[in-house]
C-alpha positions in Angstrom: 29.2 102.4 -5.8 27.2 103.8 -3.6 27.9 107.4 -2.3 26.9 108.5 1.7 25.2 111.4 2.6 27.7 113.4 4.2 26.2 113.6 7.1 26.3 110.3 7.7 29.7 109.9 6.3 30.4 112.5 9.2 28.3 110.2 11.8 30.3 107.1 10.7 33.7 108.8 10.8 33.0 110.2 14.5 31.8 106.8 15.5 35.0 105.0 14.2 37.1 107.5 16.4 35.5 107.7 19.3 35.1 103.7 19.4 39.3 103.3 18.6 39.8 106.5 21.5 38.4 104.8 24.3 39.9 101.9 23.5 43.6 103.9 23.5 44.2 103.3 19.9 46.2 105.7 18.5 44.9 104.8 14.9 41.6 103.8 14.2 42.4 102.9 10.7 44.2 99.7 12.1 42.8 96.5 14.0 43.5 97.2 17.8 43.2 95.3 21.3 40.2 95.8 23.0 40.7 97.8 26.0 41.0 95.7 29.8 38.1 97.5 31.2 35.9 98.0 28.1 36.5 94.1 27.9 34.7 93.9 31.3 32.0 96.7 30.7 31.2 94.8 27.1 30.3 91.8 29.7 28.1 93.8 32.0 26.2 95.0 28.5 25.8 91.9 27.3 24.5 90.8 30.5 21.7 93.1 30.2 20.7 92.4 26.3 19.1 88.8 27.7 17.1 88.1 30.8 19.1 84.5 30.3 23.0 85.7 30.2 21.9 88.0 33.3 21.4 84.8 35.5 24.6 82.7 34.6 28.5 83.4 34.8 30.4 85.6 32.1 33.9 85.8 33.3 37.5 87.1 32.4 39.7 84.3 33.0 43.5 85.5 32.9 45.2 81.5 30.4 43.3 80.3 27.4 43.5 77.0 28.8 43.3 75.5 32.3 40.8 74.4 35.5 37.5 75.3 35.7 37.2 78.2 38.2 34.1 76.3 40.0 31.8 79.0 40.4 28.4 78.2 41.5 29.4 75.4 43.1 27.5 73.7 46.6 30.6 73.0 48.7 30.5 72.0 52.5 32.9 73.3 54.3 31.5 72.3 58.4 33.4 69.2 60.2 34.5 68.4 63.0 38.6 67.2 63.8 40.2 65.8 67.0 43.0 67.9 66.9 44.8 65.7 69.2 45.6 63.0 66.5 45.1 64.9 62.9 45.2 68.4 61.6 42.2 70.0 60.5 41.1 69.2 56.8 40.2 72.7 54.4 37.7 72.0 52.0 39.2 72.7 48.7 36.0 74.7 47.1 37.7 74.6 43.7 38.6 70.9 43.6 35.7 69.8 40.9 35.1 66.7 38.8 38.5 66.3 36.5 36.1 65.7 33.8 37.4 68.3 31.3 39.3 71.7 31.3 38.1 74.4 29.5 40.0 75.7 26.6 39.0 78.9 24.9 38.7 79.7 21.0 38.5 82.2 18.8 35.0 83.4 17.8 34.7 86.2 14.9 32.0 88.4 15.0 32.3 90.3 11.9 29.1 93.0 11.1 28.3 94.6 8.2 26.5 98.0 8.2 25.4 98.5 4.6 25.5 102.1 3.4 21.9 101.9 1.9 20.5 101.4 5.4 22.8 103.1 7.5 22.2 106.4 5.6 18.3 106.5 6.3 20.2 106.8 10.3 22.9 109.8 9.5 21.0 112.9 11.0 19.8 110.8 13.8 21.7 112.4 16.8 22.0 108.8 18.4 23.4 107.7 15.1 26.7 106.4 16.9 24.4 104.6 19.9 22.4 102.8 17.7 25.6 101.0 15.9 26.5 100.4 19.0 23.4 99.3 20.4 23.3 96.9 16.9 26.8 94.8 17.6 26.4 94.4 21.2 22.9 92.7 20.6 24.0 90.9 18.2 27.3 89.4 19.9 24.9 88.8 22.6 22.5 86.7 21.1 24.9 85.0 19.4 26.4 84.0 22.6 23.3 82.4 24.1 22.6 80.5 20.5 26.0 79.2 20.3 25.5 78.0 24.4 22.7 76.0 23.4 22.9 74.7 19.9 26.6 74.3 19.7 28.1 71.1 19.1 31.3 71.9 17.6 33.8 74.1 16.0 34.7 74.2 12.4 37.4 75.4 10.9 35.2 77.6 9.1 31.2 78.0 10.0 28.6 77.9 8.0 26.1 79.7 8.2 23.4 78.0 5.8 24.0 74.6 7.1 24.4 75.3 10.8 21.7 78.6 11.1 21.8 78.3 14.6 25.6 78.4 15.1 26.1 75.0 15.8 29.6 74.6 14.5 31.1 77.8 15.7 31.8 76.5 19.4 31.0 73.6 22.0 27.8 74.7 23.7 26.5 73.6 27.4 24.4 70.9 26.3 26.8 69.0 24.1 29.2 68.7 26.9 26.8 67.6 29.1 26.2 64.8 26.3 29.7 64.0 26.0 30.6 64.4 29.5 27.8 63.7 31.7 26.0 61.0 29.9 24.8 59.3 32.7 22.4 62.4 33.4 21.2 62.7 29.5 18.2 61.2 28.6 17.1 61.4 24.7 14.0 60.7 23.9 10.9 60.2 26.4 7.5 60.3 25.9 4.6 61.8 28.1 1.2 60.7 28.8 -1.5 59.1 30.3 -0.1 55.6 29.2 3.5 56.4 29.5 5.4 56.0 32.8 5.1 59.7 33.2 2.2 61.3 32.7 3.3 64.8 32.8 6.0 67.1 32.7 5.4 67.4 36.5 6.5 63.8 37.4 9.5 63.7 34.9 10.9 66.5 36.7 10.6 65.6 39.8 12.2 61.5 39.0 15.2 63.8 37.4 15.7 65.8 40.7 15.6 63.1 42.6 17.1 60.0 41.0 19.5 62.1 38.4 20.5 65.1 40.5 23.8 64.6 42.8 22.0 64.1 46.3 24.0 67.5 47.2 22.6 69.4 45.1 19.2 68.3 44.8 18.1 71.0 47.6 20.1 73.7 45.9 18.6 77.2 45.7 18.2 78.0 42.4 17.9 74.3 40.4 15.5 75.6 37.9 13.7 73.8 34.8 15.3 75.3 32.0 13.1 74.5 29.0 11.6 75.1 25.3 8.2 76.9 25.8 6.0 74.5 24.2 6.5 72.0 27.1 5.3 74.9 29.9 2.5 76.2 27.5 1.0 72.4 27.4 0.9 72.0 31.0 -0.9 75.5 31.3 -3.0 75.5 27.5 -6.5 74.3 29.7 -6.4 76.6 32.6 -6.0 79.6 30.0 -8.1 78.5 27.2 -11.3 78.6 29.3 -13.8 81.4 30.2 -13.0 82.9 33.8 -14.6 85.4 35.9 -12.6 88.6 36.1 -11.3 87.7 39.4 -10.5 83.7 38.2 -8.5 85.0 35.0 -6.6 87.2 37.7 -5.6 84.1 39.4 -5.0 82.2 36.3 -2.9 84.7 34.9 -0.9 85.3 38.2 -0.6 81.2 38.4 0.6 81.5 34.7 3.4 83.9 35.5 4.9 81.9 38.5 5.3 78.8 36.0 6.8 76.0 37.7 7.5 72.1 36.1 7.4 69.8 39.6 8.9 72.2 42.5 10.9 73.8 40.3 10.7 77.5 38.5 10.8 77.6 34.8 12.9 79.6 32.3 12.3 79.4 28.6 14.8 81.2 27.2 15.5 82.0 23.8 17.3 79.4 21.1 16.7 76.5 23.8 16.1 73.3 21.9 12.6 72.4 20.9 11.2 69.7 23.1 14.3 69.8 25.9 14.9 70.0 29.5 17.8 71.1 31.5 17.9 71.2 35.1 20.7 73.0 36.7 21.0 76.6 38.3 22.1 79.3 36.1 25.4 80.0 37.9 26.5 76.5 37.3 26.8 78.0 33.7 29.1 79.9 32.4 31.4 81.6 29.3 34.6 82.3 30.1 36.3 85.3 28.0 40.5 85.1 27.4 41.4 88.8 28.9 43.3 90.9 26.4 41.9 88.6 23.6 39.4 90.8 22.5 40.4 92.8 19.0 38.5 94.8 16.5 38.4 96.8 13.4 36.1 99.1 12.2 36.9 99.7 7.9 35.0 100.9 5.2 34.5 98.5 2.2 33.0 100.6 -0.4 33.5 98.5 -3.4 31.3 96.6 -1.3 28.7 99.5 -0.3 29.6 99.0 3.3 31.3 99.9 7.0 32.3 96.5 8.5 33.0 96.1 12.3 35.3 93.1 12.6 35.3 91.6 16.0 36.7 88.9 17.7 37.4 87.3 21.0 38.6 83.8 22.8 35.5 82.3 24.8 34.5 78.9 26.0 30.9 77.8 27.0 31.7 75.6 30.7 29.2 73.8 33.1 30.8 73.5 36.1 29.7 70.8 37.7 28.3 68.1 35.9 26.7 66.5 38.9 24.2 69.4 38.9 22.7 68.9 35.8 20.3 66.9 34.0 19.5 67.3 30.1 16.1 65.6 28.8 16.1 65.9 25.2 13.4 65.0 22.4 10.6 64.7 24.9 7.2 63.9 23.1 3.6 64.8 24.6 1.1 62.4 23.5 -2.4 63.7 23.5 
């Protein structure tokens, strides 16, 4: 069994307190609710661990199942009515596709901080932030995995067969295969005897032959995408000798990627060799408010301080009509 320095057994004692006292728990020995507004300062945090979760929607919803809210959407709302013969018609912004509900499930998110690292940290003075710092990167990551590599939910996950959280939740891109087939293309290949000869064209046919005609002008659509496919379009402009001024202007061409008219985002955990095209608030995860718990308990007969989290969340795209996902896409050459 291993013993703590007492330092950091005072560090980790602190830590558990303060974590259960702004939370309002009265005993911080004991699993408690998550507090309403740290819920919604945990989202603005885990907002700011990606560049990715920073662009779509992370929202509170108040029933675990129901509509989608319809945020992002590209309503129109102008007309004209002859009053004289008809009553003016609102646009109902939140009337989307009835395609599916959302419906949110539980998601553990269960750390362990083992004492034989954690008491290399105890007379650190931002002992406390850096557990902290630890489970909110984590969760967050997590999050954007299970978005893109989820395909289902298990009774119990696996961690060695599914490394990328596939079976914890339903991620974007699977419901855009269930649900939006008609805008899922698997398996393309690019080149100079294919019908597309690059990345370039095949965007553009999806924006305009794929993309509901409303939305195809929409600011925002971006090509959300693995970095491999970018890199290739970009690979003989960088691997060439420039003058300093050239390499300026290749490098400044290189940071303002774009696939067809659109601007590229590679984000992390995207599947290899895949295109989306959407706009990022046409994502979203929706969090059950008040379903957020937690217990912070020391295991020693197994050396460690485990944080046991867990929340209700559901991955949406809320409006399938805005979206096209390209999968398996091979460059020849």
């Amino acid at each position: 069994m291993f013993t703590l320095d007492p330092q950091t057994a005072l560090q980790l004692e602190q830590y558990k307190q303060q974590v259960a006292r702004v939370n309002g728990a009265q005993n911080f020995n004991a699993a408690f609710n998550v507090a309403p507004a740290i819920e919604q300062k945990l989202i603005e945090v885990y907002r700011q661990i990606t560049d990715f979760l920073g662009k779509i929607n992370i929202q509170g919803v108040k029933n675990a199942h129901g509509q989608k809210l319809g945020l992002g959407g590209n309503k129109t709302a102008a007309s004209t009515t002859d009053t004289r013969s008809q009553p003016r018609r609102p646009t109902d912004i939140f009337d989307l596709e009835a395609v599916d509900d959302y419906l949110c499930t539980k998601t553990n998110s269960d750390i362990a901080y083992m004492y034989e690292v954690i008491d290399n940290w105890g007379y650190l003075p931002d002992f406390q932030k850096r557990l902290a710092n630890i489970a909110v990167q984590i969760v967050a990551e997590d999050m954007q995995r299970i978005g893109f590599n989820g395909t289902h939910r298990a009774k119990t996950s696996n961690k060695d067969l599914y490394p990328l959280l596939q079976d914890v939740n339903i991620g974007w891109l699977e419901k855009i295969r269930a649900y939006n087939p008609e805008r899922h293309i698997d398996g393309i290949t690019i080149g100079a005897g294919q019908e597309f000869k690059n990345m370039d064209a095949l965007v553009e046919m999806a924006i305009n032959e794929l993309i509901a005609e409303q939305h195809r002008g929409a600011s925002g659509l971006t090509a959300i995408t693995s970095r491999n496919l970018v890199s290739d379009k970009y690979v003989g402009l960088l691997n060439q000798t420039h003058s300093p001024t050239e390499q300026i202007a290749a490098n400044a061409l290189y940071q303002k990627k774009q696939l067809g008219s659109l601007p590229v985002d590679t984000p992390a955990f995207f599947v290899p060799n895949g295109l989306l095209i959407t706009t990022h608030d046409n994502l979203s995860i929706y969090k059950l408010r008040g379903s957020q718990r937690r217990h912070i308990i020391d295991e020693p007969n197994w050396d460690r301080t485990t944080d046991y989290q867990s929340v209700n969340e559901c991955y949406v795209v809320e409006d399938y009509s805005k979206t096209v996902l390209i999968e398996n896409i091979v460059l020849e050459g």
